[in-house]
N, C-alpha and C positions, 0 to 999 in steps of 0.2 A: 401809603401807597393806595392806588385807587385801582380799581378793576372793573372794565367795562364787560357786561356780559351782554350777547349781543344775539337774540334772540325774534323769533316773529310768532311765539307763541305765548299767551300770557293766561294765568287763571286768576279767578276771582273767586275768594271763597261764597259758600251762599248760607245764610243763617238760615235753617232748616223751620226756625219757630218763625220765619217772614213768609213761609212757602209751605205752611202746615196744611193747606187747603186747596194748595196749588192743583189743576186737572191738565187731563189731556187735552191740547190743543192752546194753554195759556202760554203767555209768550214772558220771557225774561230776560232782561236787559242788565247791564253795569251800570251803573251812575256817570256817566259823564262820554260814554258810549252807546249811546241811542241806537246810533244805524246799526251798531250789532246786535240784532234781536234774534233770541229763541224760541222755539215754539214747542212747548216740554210735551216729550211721548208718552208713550205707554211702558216702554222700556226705561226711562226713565223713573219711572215712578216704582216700576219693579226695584231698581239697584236701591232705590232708597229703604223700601223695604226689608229688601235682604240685608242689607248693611246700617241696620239704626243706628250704628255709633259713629259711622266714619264719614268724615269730611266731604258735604260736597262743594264743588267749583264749576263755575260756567267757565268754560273755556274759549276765546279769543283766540284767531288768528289773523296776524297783518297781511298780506299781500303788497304785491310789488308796488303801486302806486303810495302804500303807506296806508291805504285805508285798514281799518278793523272788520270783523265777523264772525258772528255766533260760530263754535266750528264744534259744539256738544256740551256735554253734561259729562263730568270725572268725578269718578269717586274715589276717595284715599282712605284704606284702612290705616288705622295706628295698628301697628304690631309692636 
């Protein structure tokens, strides 16, 4: 059985040791996703702090044309 999920929001995890130097104002992208580009805050860099262990993701979202766009920065604890 196959199961479509049909969504217009996608995350990308981000290796934290690729972005160990990362600043405010530097921009990050998915691979094969260019035109979604971010542009990492100050708030951003807080969550990472507060949260050393847990998972970050650039978050993507589609729009009605089908195109993609940076739409943040998520963080996910493991509990």
């Amino acid at each position: 059985m196959v199961y479509e999920i049909g969504s217009s929001t996608m995350l990308f995890e981000i290796d934290r040791t690729a972005i160990v130097d990362i600043s405010v104002g530097d921009t990050v992208h998915a691979k094969g996703f260019h035109e979604a580009q971010y542009t990492w805050k100050q708030q951003d860099s807080q969550f990472m702090e507060s949260n050393p262990d847990a998972k970050v993701f650039l978050k993507l979202k589609r729009d009605a044309k089908g195109t993609y766009e940076a739409a943040g920065i998520t963080v996910i604890t493991e509990s």
